[in-house]
N, C-alpha and C positions, 0 to 999 in steps of 0.2 A: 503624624499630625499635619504637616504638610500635605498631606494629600485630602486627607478630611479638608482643607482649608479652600484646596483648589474645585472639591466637591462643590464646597457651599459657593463660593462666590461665583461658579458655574450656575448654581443653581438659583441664586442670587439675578441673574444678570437674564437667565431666562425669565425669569415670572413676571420681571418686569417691560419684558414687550409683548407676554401674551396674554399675561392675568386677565379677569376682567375689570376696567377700570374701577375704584373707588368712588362713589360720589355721579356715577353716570346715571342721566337720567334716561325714561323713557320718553318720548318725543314723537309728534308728527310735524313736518314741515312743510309747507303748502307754500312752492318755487314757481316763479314766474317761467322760467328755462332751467332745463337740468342738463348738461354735460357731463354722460357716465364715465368716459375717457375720451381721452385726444383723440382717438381714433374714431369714433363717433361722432354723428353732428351734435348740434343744438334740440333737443328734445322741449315741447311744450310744455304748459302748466301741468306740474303732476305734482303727489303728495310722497313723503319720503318715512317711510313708520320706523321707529328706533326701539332697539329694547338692549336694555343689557350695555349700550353701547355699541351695536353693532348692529347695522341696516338687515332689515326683516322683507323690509319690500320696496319698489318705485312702482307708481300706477299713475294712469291718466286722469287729469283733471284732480280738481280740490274734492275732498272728501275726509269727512268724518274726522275727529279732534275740536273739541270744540276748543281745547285750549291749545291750539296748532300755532306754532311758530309761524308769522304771515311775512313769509321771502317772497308774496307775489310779484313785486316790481325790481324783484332779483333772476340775473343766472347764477346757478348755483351748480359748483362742479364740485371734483375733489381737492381736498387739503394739499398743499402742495410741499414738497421736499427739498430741504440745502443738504447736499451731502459734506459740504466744506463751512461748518463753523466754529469760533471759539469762542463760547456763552462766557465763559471766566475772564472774557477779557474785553476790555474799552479800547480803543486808539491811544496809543501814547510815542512818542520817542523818549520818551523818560526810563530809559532801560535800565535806568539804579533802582526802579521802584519794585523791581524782584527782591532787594536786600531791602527793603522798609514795611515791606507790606506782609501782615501775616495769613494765611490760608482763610482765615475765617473771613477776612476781608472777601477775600477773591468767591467764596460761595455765596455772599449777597450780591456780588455782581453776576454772578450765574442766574441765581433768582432772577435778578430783575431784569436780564437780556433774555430767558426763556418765556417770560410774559411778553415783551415786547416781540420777539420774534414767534408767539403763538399769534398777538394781533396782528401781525404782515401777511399773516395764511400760511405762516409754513407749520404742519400741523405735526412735522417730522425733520430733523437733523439728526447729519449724522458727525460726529466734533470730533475734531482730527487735534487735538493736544489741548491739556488744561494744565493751569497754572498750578498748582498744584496734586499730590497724588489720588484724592477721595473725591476732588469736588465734583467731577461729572458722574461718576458714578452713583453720587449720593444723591444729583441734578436728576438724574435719570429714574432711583425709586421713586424721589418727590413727587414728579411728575407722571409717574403712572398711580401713583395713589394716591392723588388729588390734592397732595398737601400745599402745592405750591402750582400753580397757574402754567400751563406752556405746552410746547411739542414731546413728541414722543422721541428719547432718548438712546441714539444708541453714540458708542464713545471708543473711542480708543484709550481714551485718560493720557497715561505720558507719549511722549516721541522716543520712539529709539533711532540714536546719532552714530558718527564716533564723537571718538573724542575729540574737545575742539572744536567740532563743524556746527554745523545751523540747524541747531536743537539741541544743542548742547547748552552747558552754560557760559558765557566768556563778555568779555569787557570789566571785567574787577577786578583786581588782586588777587593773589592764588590763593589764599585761604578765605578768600569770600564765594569764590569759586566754590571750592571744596565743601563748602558750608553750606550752599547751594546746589549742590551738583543731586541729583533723585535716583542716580543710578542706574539711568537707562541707554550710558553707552557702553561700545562693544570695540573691542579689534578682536578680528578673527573670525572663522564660521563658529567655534565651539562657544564662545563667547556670544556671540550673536543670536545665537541661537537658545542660551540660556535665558537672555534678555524675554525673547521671546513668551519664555516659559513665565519670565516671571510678572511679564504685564497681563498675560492670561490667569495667574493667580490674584491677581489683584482687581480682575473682574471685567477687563476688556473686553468688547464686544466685535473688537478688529485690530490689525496692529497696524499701527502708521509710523513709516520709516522715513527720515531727509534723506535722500538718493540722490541730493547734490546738494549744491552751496544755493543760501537762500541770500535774500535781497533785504530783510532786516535785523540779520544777526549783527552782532560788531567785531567782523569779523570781512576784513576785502579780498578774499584768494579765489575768486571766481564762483561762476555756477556750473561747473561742472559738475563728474560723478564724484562722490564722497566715498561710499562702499566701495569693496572689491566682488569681484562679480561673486565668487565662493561666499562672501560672506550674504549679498543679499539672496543669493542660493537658497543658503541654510536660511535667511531668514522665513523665505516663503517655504520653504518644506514643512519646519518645524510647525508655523503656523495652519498650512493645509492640515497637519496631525493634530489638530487640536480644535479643528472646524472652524478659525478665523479665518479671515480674509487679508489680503494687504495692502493699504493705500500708500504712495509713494510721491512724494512731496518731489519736481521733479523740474528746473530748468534748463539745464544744457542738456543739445539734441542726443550726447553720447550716453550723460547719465538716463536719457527717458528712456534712448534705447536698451539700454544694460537691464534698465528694472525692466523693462515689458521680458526682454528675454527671461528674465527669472521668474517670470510669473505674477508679479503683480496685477491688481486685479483692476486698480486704476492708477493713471497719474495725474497728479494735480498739477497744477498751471500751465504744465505742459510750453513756455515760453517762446524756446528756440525748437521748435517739434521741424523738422525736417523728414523728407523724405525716407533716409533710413530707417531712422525711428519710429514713421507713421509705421514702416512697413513691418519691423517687428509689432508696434503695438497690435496690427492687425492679425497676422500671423496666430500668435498668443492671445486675442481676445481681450485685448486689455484697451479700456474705456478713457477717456478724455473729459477731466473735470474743469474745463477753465480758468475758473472764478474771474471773472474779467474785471468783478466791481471792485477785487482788492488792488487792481492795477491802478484804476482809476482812484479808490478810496487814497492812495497813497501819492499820485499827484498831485491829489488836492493840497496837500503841506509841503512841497519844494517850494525854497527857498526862503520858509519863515522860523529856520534855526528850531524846526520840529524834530527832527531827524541830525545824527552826525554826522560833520562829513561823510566819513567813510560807505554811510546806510544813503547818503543824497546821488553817491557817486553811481551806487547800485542801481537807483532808482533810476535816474536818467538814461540809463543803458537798456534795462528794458521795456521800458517807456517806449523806445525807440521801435519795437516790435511787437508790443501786448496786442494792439490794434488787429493784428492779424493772425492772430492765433487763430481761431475759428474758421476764417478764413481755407488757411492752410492743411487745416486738418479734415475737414471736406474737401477737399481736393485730393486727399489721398485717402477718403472714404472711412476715417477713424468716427467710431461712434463716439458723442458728445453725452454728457448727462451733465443735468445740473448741480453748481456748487461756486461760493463766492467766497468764503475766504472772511464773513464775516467777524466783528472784532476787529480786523487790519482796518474796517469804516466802520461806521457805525450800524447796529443795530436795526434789524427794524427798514434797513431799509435794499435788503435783499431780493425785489422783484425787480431791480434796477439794472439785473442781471439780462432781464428777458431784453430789454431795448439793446443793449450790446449783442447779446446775440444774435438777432435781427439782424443788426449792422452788420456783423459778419458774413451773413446771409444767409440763416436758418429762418424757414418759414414759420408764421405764429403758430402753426402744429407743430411743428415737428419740438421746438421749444417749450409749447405747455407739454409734450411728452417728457421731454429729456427730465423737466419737476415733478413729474406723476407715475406714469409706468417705468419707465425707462430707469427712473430712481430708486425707486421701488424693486425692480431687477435686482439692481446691484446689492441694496440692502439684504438681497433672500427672503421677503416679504412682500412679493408679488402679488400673494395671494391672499391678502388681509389689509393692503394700503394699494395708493394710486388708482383708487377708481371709486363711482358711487358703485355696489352692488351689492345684491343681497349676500349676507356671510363675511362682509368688511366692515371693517372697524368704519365708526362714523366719526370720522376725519373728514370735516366736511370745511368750506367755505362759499359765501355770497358774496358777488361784485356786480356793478352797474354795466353796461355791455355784452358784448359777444368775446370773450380773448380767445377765441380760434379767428374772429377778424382782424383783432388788435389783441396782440397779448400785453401791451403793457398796460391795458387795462388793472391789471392784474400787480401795480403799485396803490393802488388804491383800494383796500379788502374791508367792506361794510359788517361785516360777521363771521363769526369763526367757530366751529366745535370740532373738539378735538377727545377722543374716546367717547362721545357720548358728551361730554361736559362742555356747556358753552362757556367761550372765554371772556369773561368782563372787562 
């Protein structure tokens, strides 16, 4: 039975990134400017034909539709990707609202941040932990069958922790704890490795691990590494056998480096990334997710009793170094791709990512890449998203500008389709 189980929600988890969407229209789009990828220039007025949901052709000049989508005083590139968000969740330091709030809550807050972040233009996320066990996976059918508005869905659903650490559950009494806990920590590789198996029956599309101490659990024992190296071992073996991927939630420079050795396939926020650690991550192939907006999204509430002590203490310390993460990580040649951490700020306002990177000093290409191709990579959908072209999904967006000259243009997104389906 168990196996029939891990069948279907395999099978579950595929249809829903390749079906063809529900509700997609056929389309032609008559673009002032087209950008097929970052790697290309700015291409003139051309006309863009859709069928099925999926680009059939790009040609020169306006033609033919009489009932053509008129993007002429638009460029018009590709739908862009957060590979770090969490659709199930608002900003809060209210950490008891885990014990108050029931599941069904947290799926209409899914709903309405995957609408909101379909209109910012990101026409793909990829959600590294929800608040509950079904909500992004159910976020994730919705959305390819048209029922509910938004990007296309891929999820890891729980976190797997230890016990204790940051992703775990902690700040309550032990039997609220216990009452709360989903199951998804581990001591040990044989344990960890079971975890594994059982977020993959539960319909994961990648596993995402805390590979250190994070900065809003409540919980103050640092950021260091959490796992033992055996265990995050097993965790990425187990996962390679089962064709996920591993994302690795990741601030102190020992823990980035432990996970890159084990194969992780990124780490997120990457903090204190030093030299060592770049130089495994390189080694290994393992990518660099910043999120720099959640750095910033969580400044913004020091010192107005938003946060507990203990989570304020955190914050100020790496405060002290978010600024240069980018920085530093080009400097020792680690590839960057986009992801923000979304949920830790608000919604919606995820291209806020590009201006920081900038700051760091990634050029306005190389940054619309890190949302487009380069994200696209890591998902294993390279060759269905992050580009206009014929045989891709029409994941498309319109903005005012050139954002290979200025990509923060690219906070400001006048239109959006996503599978085929424009979003209202």
């Amino acid at each position: 039975m168990k196996f029939l189980k891990n069948i279907a929600a395999s099978l579950t988890a595929i249809a829903a990134l390749i079906a063809a969407p529900a509700g997609a229209q056929d389309a032609v789009i008559h673009a002032g400017a087209v950008i097929q990828d970052a790697e290309s220039g700015v291409g003139g007025p051309s006309t863009i034909t859709i069928e099925d949901g999926q680009i059939v052709s790009i040609t020169e000049g306006h033609n033919g539709g009489e009932d053509a989508i008129d993007l002429s005083d638009k460029t018009v590139l590709p739908g862009l990707i957060d590979l770090h968000t969490h659709l199930s969740g608002d900003p809060s330091g209210e950490f008891w609202r885990a014990a108050t709030t029931p599941p069904e809550y947290y799926t209409l807050i899914a709903a309405k941040n995957a609408r909101i972040t379909a209109l910012a233009g990101f026409t793909t996320v990829r959600d590294l932990g929800s608040r509950t066990d079904q909500v992004t996976q159910m976020l994730r059918r919705a959305t390819a069958e048209g029922l509910t508005p938004g990007p296309r869905v891929v999820t890891s659903a729980r976190t797997i922790a230890i016990i204790g650490g940051h992703g775990d559950v902690n700040g309550f009494v032990e039997h609220v704890n216990d009452a709360l806990d989903s199951g998804f920590t581990c001591t040990g590789p044989v344990e960890c490795a079971e975890k594994v198996r059982l977020a993959s029956q539960y319909g994961a599309d990648l596993i995402k691990i805390t590979a250190t101490g994070g900065v809003l659990s409540q919980q103050g024992r640092g950021l260091e590494a959490h796992f033992t190296d055996e265990e995050m071992r097993a965790i990425v073996e187990t996962a390679e056998s089962l064709g996920l991927r591993v994302a690795a939630h990741a601030h102190g420079a020992r823990g980035i480096e432990a996970a890159a050795r084990a194969g992780v396939q990124t780490i997120e926020h990457g903090t204190y990334i030093d030299d060592a650690a770049a130089r495994a991550m390189n080694e290994n192939g393992t990518t660099l997710v910043p999120t720099l907006m959640a750095f910033e999204g969580i400044r913004r509430n020091l010192g107005q009793g938003f946060y507990t002590p203990v989570v304020e203490d955190k914050i100020r310390a790496v405060s002290e170094v978010a600024g240069t993460i980018v920085e530093r990580a080009r400097a020792n040649g680690v590839r960057i791709a986009f992801g923000t951490d979304a949920g830790v700020f608000p919604h919606g306002e995820n291209a806020g990512e590009f201006r920081l990177m900038i700051a760091g000093g990634m050029s306005n290409r190389e940054a619309l890449a890190s949302a487009t191709t380069v994200a696209a990579e890591i998902l294993g959908l390279e060759d269905s998203i992050g580009r206009i072209a014929p045989g891709f999904s029409a994941d498309i967006i319109a903005v005012e500008g050139n954002p290979l000259d200025d990509v923060t243009v690219l906070e400001q997104v006048d239109w959006v389709m996503v599978r085929g389906r424009v979003i209202e």
